[in-house]
C-alpha positions as CSV (number, residue, x, y, z in Angstrom):
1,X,167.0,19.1,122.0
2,X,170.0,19.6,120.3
3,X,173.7,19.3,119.7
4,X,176.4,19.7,122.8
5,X,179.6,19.4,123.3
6,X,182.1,17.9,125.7
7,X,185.8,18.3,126.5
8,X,188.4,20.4,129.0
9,X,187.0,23.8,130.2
10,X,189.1,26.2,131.9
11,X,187.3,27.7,134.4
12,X,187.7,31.1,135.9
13,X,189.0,31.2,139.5
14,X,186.1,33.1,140.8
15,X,183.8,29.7,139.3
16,X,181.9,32.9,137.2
17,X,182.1,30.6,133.5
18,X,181.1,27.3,135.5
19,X,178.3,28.9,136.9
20,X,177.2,30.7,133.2
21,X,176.9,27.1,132.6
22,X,174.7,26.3,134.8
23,X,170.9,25.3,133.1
24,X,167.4,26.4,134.9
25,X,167.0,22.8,135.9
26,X,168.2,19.3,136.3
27,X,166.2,16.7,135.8
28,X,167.1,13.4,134.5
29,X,170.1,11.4,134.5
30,X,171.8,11.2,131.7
31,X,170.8,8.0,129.0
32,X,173.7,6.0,127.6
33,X,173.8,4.0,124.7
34,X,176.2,1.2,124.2
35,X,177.5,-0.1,120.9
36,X,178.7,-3.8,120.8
37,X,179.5,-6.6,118.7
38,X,178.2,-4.4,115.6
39,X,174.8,-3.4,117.5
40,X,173.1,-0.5,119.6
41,X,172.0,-1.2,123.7
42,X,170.8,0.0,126.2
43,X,172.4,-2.3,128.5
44,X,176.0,-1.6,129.8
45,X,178.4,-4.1,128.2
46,X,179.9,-7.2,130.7
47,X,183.3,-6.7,132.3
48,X,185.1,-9.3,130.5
49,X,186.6,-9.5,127.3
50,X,184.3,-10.0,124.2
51,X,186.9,-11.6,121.3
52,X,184.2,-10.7,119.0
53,X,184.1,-7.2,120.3
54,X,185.3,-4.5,117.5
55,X,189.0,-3.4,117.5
56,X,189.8,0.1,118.9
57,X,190.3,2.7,116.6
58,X,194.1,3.4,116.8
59,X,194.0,7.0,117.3
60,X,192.8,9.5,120.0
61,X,189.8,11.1,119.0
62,X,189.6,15.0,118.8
63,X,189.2,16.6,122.3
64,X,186.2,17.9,122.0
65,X,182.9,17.4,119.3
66,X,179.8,17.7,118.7
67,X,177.8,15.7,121.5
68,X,174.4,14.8,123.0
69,X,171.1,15.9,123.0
70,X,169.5,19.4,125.2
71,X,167.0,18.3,127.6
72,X,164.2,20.0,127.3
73,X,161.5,19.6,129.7
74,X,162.0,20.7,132.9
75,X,160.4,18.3,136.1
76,X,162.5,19.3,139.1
77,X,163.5,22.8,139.8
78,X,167.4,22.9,141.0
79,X,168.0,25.5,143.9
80,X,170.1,28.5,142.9
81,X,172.5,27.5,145.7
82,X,172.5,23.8,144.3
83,X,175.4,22.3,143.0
84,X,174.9,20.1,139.7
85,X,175.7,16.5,140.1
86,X,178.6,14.8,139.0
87,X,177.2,14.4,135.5
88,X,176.9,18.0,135.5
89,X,181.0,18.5,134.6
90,X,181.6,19.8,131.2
91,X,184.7,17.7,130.6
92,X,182.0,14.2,130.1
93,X,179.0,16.2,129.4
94,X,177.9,19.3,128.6
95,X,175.3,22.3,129.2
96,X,171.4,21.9,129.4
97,X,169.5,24.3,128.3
98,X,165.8,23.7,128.8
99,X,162.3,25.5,128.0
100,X,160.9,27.2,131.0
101,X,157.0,27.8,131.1
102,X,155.5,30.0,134.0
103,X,152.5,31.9,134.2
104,X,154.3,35.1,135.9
105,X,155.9,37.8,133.2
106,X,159.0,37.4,134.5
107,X,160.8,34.1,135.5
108,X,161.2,32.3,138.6
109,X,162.8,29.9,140.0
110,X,159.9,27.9,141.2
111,X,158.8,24.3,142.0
112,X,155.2,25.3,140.4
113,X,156.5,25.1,137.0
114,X,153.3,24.7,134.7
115,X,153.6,23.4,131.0
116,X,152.0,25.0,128.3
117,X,149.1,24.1,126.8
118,X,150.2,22.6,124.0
119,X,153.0,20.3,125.9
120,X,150.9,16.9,126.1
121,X,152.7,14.2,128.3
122,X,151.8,10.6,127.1
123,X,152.7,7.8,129.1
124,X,155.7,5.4,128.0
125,X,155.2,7.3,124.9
126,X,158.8,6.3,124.2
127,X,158.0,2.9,124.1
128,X,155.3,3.6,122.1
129,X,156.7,5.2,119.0
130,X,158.3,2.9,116.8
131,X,159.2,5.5,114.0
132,X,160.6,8.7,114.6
133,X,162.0,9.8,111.2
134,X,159.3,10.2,108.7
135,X,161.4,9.2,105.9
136,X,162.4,5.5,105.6
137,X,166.4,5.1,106.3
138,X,169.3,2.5,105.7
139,X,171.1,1.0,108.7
140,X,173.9,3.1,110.2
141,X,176.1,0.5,110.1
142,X,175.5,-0.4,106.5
143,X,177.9,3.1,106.1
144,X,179.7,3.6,109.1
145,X,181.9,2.2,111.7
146,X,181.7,3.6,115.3
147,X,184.7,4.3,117.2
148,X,185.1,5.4,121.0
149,X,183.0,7.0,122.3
150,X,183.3,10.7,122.8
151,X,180.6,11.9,125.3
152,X,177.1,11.9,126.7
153,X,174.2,14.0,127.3
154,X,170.6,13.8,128.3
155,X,169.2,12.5,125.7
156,X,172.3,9.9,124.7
157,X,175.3,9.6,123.8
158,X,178.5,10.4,120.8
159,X,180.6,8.2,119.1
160,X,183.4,9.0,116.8
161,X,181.9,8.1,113.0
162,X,184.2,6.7,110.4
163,X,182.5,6.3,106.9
164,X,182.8,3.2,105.1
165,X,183.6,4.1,101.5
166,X,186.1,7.1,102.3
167,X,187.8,6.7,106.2
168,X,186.6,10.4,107.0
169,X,185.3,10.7,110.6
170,X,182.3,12.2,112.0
171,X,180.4,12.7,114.9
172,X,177.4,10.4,115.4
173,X,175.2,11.6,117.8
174,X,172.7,8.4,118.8
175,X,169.7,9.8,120.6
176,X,167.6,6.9,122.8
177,X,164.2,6.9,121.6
178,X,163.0,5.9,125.1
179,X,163.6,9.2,126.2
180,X,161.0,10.6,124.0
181,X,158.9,10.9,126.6
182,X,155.8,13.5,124.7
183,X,155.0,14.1,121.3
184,X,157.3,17.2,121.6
185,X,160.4,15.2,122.0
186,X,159.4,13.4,118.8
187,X,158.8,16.7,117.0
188,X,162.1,18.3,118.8
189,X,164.2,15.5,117.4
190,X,162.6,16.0,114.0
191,X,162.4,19.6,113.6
192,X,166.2,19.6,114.8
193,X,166.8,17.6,112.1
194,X,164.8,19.3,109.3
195,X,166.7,22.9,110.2
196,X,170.0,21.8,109.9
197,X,169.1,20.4,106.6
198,X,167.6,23.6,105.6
199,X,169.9,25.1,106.5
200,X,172.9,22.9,105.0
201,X,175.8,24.6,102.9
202,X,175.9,27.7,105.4
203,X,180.2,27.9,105.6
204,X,179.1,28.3,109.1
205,X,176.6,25.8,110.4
206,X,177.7,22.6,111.4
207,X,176.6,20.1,108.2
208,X,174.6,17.1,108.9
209,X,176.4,14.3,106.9
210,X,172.6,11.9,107.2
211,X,169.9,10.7,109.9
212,X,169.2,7.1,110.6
213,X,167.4,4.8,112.5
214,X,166.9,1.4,114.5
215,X,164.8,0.2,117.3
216,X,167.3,1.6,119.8
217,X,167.6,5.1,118.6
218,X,167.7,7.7,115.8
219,X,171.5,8.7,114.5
220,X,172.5,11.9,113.4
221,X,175.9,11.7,111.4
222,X,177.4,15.0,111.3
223,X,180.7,17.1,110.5
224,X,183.6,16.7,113.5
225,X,184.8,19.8,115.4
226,X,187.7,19.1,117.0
227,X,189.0,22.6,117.8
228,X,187.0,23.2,121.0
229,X,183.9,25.9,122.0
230,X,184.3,29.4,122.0
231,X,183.7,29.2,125.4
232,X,186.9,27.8,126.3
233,X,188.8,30.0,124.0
234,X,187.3,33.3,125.9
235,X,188.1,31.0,129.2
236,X,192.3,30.8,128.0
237,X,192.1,33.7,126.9
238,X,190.2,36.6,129.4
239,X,189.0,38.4,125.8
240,X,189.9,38.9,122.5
241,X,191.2,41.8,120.7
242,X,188.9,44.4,119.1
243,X,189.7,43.1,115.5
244,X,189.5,39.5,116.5
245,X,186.1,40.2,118.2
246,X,185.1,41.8,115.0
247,X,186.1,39.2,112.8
248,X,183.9,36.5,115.3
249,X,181.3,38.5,116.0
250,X,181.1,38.7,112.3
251,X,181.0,35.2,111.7
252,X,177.8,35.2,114.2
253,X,175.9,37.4,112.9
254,X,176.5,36.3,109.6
255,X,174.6,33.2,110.6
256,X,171.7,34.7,112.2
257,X,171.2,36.3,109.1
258,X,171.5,33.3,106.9
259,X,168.9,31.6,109.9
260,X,166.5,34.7,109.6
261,X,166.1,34.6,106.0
262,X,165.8,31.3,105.9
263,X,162.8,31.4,108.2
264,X,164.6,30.3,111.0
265,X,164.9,31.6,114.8
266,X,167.8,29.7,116.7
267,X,166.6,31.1,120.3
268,X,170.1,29.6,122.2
269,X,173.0,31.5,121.1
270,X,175.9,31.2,123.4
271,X,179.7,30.9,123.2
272,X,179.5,27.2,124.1
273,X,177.1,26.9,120.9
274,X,179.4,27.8,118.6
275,X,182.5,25.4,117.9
276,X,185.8,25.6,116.2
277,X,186.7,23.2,113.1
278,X,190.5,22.5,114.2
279,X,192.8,23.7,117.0
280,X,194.2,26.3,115.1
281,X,194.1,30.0,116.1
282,X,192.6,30.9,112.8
283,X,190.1,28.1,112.4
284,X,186.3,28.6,110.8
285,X,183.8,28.4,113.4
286,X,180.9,26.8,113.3
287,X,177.4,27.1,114.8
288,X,175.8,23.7,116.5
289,X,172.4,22.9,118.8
290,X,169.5,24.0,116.9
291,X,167.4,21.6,119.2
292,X,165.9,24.7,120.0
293,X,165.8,26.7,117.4
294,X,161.9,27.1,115.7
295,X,160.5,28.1,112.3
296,X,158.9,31.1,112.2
297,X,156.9,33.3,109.9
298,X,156.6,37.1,109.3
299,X,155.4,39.4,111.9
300,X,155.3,35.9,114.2
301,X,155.8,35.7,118.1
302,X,156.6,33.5,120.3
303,X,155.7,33.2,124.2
304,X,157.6,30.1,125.4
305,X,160.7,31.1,127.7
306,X,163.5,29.4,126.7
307,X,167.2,30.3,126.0
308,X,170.6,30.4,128.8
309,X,169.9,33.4,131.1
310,X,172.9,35.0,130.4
311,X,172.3,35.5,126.7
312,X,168.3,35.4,126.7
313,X,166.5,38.9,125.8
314,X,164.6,40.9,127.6
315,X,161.2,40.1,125.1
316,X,161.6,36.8,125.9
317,X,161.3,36.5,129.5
318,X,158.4,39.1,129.2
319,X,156.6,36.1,126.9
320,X,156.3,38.5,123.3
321,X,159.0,38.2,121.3
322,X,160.9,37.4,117.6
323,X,163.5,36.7,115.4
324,X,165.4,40.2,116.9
325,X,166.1,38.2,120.5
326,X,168.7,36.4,118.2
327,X,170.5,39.8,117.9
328,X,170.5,40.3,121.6
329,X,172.3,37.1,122.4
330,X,174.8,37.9,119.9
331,X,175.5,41.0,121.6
332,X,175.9,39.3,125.2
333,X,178.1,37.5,123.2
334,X,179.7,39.9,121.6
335,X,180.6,42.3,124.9
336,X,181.7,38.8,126.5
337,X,184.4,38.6,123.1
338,X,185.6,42.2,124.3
339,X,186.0,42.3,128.0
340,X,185.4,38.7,129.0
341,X,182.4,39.0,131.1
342,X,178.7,39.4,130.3
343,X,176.7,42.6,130.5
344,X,174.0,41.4,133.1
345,X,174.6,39.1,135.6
346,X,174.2,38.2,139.4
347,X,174.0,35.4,142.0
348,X,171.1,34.1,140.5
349,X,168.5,33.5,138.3
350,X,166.1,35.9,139.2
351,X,168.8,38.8,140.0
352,X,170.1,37.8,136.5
353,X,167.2,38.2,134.9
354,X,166.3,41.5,136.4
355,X,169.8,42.8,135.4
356,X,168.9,41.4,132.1
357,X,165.2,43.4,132.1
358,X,166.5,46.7,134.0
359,X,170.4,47.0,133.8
360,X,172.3,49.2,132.7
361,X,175.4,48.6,130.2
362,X,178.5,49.0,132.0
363,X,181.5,50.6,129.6
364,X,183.9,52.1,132.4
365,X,185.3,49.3,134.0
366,X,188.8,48.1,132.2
367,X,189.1,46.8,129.4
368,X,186.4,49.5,128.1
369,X,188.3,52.9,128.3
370,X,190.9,51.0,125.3
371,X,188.2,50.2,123.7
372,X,187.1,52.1,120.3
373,X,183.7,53.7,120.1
374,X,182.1,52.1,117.3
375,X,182.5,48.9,119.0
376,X,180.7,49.8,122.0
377,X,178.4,51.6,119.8
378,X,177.7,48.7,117.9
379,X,177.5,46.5,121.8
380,X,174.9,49.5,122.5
381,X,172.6,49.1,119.2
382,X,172.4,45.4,120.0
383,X,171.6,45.6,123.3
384,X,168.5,47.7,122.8
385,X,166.0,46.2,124.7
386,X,163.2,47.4,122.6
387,X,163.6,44.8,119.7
388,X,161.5,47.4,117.1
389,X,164.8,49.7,117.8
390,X,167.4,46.9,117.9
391,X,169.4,47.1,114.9
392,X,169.1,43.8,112.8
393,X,171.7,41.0,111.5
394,X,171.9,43.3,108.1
395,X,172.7,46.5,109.7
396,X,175.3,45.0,111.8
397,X,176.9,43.4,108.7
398,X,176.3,46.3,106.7
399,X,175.2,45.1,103.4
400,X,171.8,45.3,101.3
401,X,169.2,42.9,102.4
402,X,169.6,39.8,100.7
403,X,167.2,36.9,101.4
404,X,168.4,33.3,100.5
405,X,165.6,32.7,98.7
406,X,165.8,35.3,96.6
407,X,169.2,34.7,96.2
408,X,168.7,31.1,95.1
409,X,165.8,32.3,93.0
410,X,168.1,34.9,91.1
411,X,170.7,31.8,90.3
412,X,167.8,29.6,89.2
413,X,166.9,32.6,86.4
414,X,170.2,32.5,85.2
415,X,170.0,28.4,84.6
416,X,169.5,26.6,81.1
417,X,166.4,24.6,81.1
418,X,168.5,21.3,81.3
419,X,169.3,22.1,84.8
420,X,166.4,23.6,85.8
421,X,164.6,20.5,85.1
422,X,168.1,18.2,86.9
423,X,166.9,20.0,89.8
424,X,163.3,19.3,90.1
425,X,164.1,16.5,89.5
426,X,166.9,15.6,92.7
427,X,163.8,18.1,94.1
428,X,162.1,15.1,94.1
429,X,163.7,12.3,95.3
430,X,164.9,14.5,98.9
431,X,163.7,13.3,102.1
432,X,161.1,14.8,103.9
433,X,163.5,16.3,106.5
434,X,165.6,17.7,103.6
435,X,163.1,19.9,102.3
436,X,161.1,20.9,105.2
437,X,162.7,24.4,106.0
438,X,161.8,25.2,101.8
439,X,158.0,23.9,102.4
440,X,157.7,26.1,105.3
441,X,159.0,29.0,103.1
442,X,156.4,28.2,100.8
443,X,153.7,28.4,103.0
444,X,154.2,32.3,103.8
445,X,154.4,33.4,100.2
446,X,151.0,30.9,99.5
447,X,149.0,32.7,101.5
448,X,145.7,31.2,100.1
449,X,147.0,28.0,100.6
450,X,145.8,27.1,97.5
451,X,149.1,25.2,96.7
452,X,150.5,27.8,93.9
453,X,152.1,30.6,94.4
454,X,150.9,33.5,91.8
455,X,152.8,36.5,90.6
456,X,151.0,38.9,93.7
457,X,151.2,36.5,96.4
458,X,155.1,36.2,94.6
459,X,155.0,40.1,94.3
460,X,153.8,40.3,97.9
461,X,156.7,37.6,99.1
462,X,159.2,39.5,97.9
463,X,158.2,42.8,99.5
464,X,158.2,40.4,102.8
465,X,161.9,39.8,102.7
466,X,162.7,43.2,102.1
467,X,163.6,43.7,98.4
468,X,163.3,46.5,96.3
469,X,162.8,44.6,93.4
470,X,161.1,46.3,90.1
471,X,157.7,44.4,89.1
472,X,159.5,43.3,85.6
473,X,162.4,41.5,87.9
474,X,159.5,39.9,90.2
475,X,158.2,38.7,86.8
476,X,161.5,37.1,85.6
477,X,162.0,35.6,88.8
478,X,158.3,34.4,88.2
479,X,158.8,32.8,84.5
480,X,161.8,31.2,85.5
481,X,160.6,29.2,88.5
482,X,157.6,28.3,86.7
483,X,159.4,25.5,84.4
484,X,156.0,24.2,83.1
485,X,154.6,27.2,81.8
486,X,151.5,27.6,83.9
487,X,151.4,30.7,85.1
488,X,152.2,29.6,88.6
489,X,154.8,28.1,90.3
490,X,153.7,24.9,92.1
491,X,155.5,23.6,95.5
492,X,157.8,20.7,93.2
493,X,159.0,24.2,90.9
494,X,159.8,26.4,94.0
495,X,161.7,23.7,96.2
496,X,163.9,23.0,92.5
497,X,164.5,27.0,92.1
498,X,164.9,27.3,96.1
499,X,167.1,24.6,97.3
500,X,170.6,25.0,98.2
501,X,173.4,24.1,95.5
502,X,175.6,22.3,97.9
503,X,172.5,19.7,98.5
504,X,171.9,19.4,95.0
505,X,175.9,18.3,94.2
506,X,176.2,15.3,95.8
507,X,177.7,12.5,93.1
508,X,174.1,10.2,93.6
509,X,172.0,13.0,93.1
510,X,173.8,14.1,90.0
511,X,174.6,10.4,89.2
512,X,170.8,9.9,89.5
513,X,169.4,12.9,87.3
514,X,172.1,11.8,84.3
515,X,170.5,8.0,84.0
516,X,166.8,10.1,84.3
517,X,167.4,11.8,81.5
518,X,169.4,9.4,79.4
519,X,167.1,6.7,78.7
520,X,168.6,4.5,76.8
521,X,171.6,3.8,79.2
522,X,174.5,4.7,76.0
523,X,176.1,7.0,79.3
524,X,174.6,10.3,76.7
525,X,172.5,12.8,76.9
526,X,171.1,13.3,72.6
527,X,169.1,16.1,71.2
528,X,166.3,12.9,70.9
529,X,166.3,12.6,74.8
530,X,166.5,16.5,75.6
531,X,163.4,16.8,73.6
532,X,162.1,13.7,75.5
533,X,162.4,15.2,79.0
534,X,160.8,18.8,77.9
535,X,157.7,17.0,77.0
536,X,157.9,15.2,80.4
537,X,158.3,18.4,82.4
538,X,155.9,20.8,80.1
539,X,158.8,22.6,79.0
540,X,158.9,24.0,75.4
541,X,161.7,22.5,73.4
542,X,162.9,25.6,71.8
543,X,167.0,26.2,71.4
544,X,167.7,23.2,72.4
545,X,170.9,22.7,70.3
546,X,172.0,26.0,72.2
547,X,171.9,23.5,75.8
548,X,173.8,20.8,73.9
549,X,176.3,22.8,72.8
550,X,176.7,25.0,76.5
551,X,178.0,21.9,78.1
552,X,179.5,20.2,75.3
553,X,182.9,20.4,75.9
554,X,184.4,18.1,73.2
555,X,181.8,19.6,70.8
556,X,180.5,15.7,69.7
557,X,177.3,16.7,69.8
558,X,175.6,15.2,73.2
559,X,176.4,15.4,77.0
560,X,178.1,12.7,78.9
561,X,178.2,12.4,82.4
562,X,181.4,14.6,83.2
563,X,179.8,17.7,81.3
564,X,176.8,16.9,82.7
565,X,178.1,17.6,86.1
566,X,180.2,20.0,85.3
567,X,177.1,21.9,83.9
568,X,175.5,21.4,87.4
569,X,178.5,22.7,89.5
570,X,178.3,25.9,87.3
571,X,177.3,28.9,88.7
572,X,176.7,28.2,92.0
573,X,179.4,28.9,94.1
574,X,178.7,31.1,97.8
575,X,178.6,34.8,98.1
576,X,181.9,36.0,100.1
577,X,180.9,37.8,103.3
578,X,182.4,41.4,103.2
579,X,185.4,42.6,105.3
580,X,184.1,44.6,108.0
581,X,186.0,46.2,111.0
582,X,184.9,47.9,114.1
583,X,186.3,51.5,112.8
584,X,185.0,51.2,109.4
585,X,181.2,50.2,108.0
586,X,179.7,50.0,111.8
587,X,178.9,54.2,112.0
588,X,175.9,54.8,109.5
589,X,173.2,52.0,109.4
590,X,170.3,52.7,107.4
591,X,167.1,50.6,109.1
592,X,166.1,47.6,107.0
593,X,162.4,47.0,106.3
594,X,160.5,44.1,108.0
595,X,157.5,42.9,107.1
């Protein structure tokens, strides 16, 4: 259940894109949502003019944005030869993907479709649920207006955002809460939620700007795209050049790996998933719909077939796979960027997905004989369909293995105790849905579930993610985290040493953890108070004067509010990516240890 798009697509004569579009089923009608006279419906609005209706916003929205919601649970099966109904036209709506459950090993298109065990259908269950979020929320209108609207999917429906305080526009994608049919849907909408938070600050994931909720629906505020899908930029353009493709697939792999160490397995990667920022040839792009995307742990696998059957893995339709299925669908995508069509297809679903199990890779055909040989080696190593030999997000990129946690936990060992405790602090006062990717991370490494995580089970995390690390750097990283001395570092220490800097530097947060800490409201952090909040925490009080005087810029002796933030914002800006190119860094690939 997760972010679409709408806008123009150019189709290719032959109707081969439209019909890469196409999802395994169709099976409800899409569910609009009406905003009027400052409120959220259901019902369509009358024909005739409202004089208390809001004033247009005077000026055309961006062609094409983040829109509507993935349906997910399949009813009817739509005939390979069926055409989709109207609503089915990318320029008002977009692509379903859905979850397919069968109980052959490889997929069919079949009326007999049988749920899995775990999908229980309640009855009006949308009806039913008065909360969705789990974390109480302001009113979406308290902070923004809504302008047109810019699309609808399944699940509702896109309006252009404007905020309040500040005039900048987002996307606000209202999803109907009657459609939330099964206690899936409910934990769809909220997982989808929780990962984009966790996975908030990425330069290449789409940022979710807040969630909110009323009787009508739940609200997900988010960043604009208005440059378009990849999809319609391979559409203009037939392909891309080899250096292009390179710098692209790049950018895509660069997020699976960010997802991967995160804990994250998106499971829908596709050119119409991934959106540009602006119209401009060399604009950032940006991932979206993680409706499907799932947590996942070490070692874990997965059974339920899901995915768009031009990019889905082999593993997956044979019901056993992992995080590695990721890497295939990048390399569909990947061989699409070079020549402009996919690796495996047919005219259907079931010949599709036997190309896709059985195939073979196809490099003779034009434009493949111009093509340089570490590219198509690099096509070949990710198209493996053994996913223990697949090579992995690392190897493609080329770098050491670097989990974000470890990375974050590095940054925190290098902080003074004043920030160290700032951050458990904001730690603390983050939604549920904020921090729900770092409590699933702590889960793995507390593998006695005893609620603290000890310096083996820390010793043994670490091996997990792949790092080298010496024992005495496992037990710095150790010390650090643990700000309260106890020889372990409880689930409060390891979301503060763990959680992303870009959530941590938002002006309430910061604005919030000053006026903690300086208790007597002079707009100054003393010595006095510093000493104050070290008791508070556990923290021993030593070299204090040393903190005072690190973010004292104008050296009188205590920390105001500007040096206070400037103190935060230290230190934790993002890792560039490295410059790779198809003839350079893609030829020796060492394997990368998984745990």
């Amino acid at each position: 259940m997760g972010n679409v798009c709408v806008g123009s697509s150019c189709y290719s004569k032959d109707g081969f894109f439209q019909s890469m579009s196409h999802p395994y089923w169709w099976s409800r009608s899409p569910d609009l949502i009406y905003y009027k006279n400052g409120e959220f419906s259901e019902q369509p609005p009358s024909i005739d003019k409202d004089p208390k209706a809001p004033a247009p916003i005077q000026k055309t929205p961006p062609r094409l944005v983040i829109i509507a919601k993935n349906e997910t649970k399949p009813s009817q099966p739509m005939a390979s030869n069926q055409e989709p109904n109207e609503g089915a036209k990318r320029q008002s709506e977009k692509v379903v993907t859905v979850k397919q459950q069968t109980k052959s090993s490889q997929p069919k298109v079949t009326s007999n479709v049988k749920k899995p065990n775990n999908m229980k259908r309640i009855k009006s269950a949308g009806l039913q649920v008065d909360k969705v979020l789990k974390t109480k929320t302001g009113h979406l209108k308290e902070f923004y207006n809504l302008g047109q609207k810019l699309g609808h999917g399944q699940f509702g429906t896109t309006f252009l955002c404007i905020e309040k305080t500040t005039g900048k526009e987002f996307a606000c994608k209202s999803i109907a809460k009657r459609k939330l049919l099964t206690d899936e849907d409910l934990e769809d909408v909220r997982r989808e939620i929780e990962i984009m938070h966790h996975l908030s600050g990425h330069p290449n994931v789409v940022s979710i700007q807040g969630a909110y909720e009323d009787s009508v629906a739940v609200h997900l505020v988010m960043e604009l795209c208005a440059g378009g899908e990849l999809f319609d930029r391979i559409t203009k353009k037939g392909h891309y050049s080899e250096r292009k493709a390179a710098d692209l697939a790049r950018t895509i792999v660069g997020v699976i790996e960010a997802c991967h160490s995160l804990g994250v397995m998106h499971r829908d990667l596709k050119p119409e998933n991934f959106l540009f920022v602006d119209e401009h040839e060399d604009s950032p792009l940006k991932t979206i719909d993680f409706g499907l995307s799932v947590f996942f742990k070490p070692g874990e696998t997965f059974i339920d077939v899901v995915g768009s059957p031009y990019y889905v893995a082999p593993e997956v339709l044979l019901k056993h796979y992992g995080p590695e299925a990721d890497i295939w669908s990048a390399g569909v995508i990947l061989y699409i960027l070079l020549c402009g069509v996919p690796p495996f297809w047919g005219e259907s679903e079931n010949d599709i997905f036997e190309e896709v199990l059985r195939g073979k890779l196809d490099f003779s055909s034009d434009p493949w004989p111009s093509i340089s040989e570490s590219a198509k080696d690099l096509v070949r190593k990710m198209l493996v369909r053994d996913p223990k030999r697949r090579i992995t997000a690392h190897g493609v990129l080329y770098k050491p293995l670097d989990s974000a946690v470890l990375s974050r936990l590095t940054q925190f060992l290098a902080m003074n105790k004043l920030k160290k405790m700032a951050l458990r602090l904001i730690a603390s006062k983050l939604s549920e849905e904020e921090i729900a990717g770092l409590k699933q991370m702590f889960k793995i490494i507390d593998t006695d579930n005893s609620g603290y995580i000890t310096f083996e089970e820390l010793k043994a995390g670490v091996k997990c993610f792949g790092s080298n690390l010496k024992e005495s750097e496992i037990y710095d990283l150790m010390r650090s985290a643990d700000i309260d001395n106890n020889g372990t570092i409880d689930y409060e220490e390891f979301v503060a040493a763990t959680l992303d800097m870009n959530k941590v530097n938002r002006e309430d947060h910061l604005f919030a953890a000053f006026s903690h800490f300086d208790k007597d409201d002079s707009g100054y952090i003393t010595l006095d108070e510093l000493q104050q909040a070290c008791k508070e925490f556990g923290v021993d009080d030593v070299h204090l004067e040393e903190i005072i005087k690190e973010a004292d810029q104008n050296n009188d002796g205590r920390i105001d509010y500007n040096e206070f933030v400037a103190m935060m914002h230290g230190g934790s800006g993002a890792k560039k990516q490295p410059k790779n190119d198809f003839s350079i860094g893609f030829r020796e690939r060492v394997p990368v240890p998984v745990c």
